[in-house]
Steps between C-alpha positions, in 0.01 A plus 500: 500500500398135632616570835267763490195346354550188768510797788218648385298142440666406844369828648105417375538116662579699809215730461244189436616335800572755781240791386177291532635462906567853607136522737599182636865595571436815628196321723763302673743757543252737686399178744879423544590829555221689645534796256372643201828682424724169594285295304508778128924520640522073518297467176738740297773311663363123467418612094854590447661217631261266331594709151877432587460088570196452235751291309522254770122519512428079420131537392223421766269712707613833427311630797668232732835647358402850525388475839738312620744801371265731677515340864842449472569864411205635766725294784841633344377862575304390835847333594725807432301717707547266812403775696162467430236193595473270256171531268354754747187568384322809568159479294440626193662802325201637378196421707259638204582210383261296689231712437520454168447122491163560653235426215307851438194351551511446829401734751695737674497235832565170301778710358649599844467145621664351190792749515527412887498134412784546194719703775474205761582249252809702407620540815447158620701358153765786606512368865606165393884397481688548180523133383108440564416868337709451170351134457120592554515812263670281256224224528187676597564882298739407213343081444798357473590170500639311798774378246531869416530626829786214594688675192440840617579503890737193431378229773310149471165503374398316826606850686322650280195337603590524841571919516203532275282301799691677779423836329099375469448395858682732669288816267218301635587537856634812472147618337294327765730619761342879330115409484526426945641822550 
């Protein structure tokens, strides 16, 4: 019976520090992986395996560790396909999506300009390489830390700093290069 009541007080630790992270792990997923499917199949995946080593869970950022379960998993399943390009993002899965972000007060034009806007923004993020992509949705859609970040994609916070400028000039460029077309 104590082995049972320490699962079960085990089991709602788990649930305090891995539930409150699900939009953010399933946010990075879908930007590593380029899928909404991928991202709900690396999730489930990425859950279970952080249920099976939550005993050698230390404390700290539970995000950090949660995400840091999720990219590792996303690049597991991105690596055992081989055949297939490496975070090869195709836009969204459900381009409603956009339109629902616009505020319903606007007008039917701001509307259409805003969901344009939202669609270049995601593709420019989803042009950029891997290492650049994974560190400015990290910093700039999930706030992380830099220290956080470090933990997560396991590198220096200085390249941190560094992919997270890369990533920022060369969207810049690349939206400039868009507005002389």
């Amino acid at each position: 019976m104590a082995i049972y009541t320490e699962l079960m007080g085990s089991e709602h630790v788990f649930a305090s520090v891995a539930l409150p992270h699900l939009d953010a792990a399933f946010n990075l997923a879908r930007w590593l992986t380029g899928s909404r499917a991928d991202a709900e199949d690396v999730v489930q995946e990425a859950m279970v395996r952080a249920l099976t080593y939550f005993p050698t869970y230390r404390g700290g950022s539970g995000r950090a560790w949660i995400l840091q379960i999720v990219r590792n998993t996303a690049y597991g399943t991105l690596k055992a396909r081989r055949g297939e390009r490496l975070a090869g993002y195709t836009g969204l899965d459900n381009p409603v999506a956009i339109e629902e972000v616009a505020d319903p007060t606007d007008d039917p034009e701001k509307a259409l300009i805003m969901s344009d806007d939202l669609a270049r923004i995601d593709e420019l993020i989803a042009g950029l390489p891997v290492e650049l992509r994974e560190t400015l949705v990290l910093r700039e859609l999930e706030e992380l830390s830099y220290r956080d970040i470090a933990q997560i994609t396991a590198v220096p916070i200085g390249t941190v700093m560094s992919r997270l400028w890369r990533a920022r000039r060369t969207l810049a460029k690349a939206a400039a290069a868009g507005e002389k077309r």
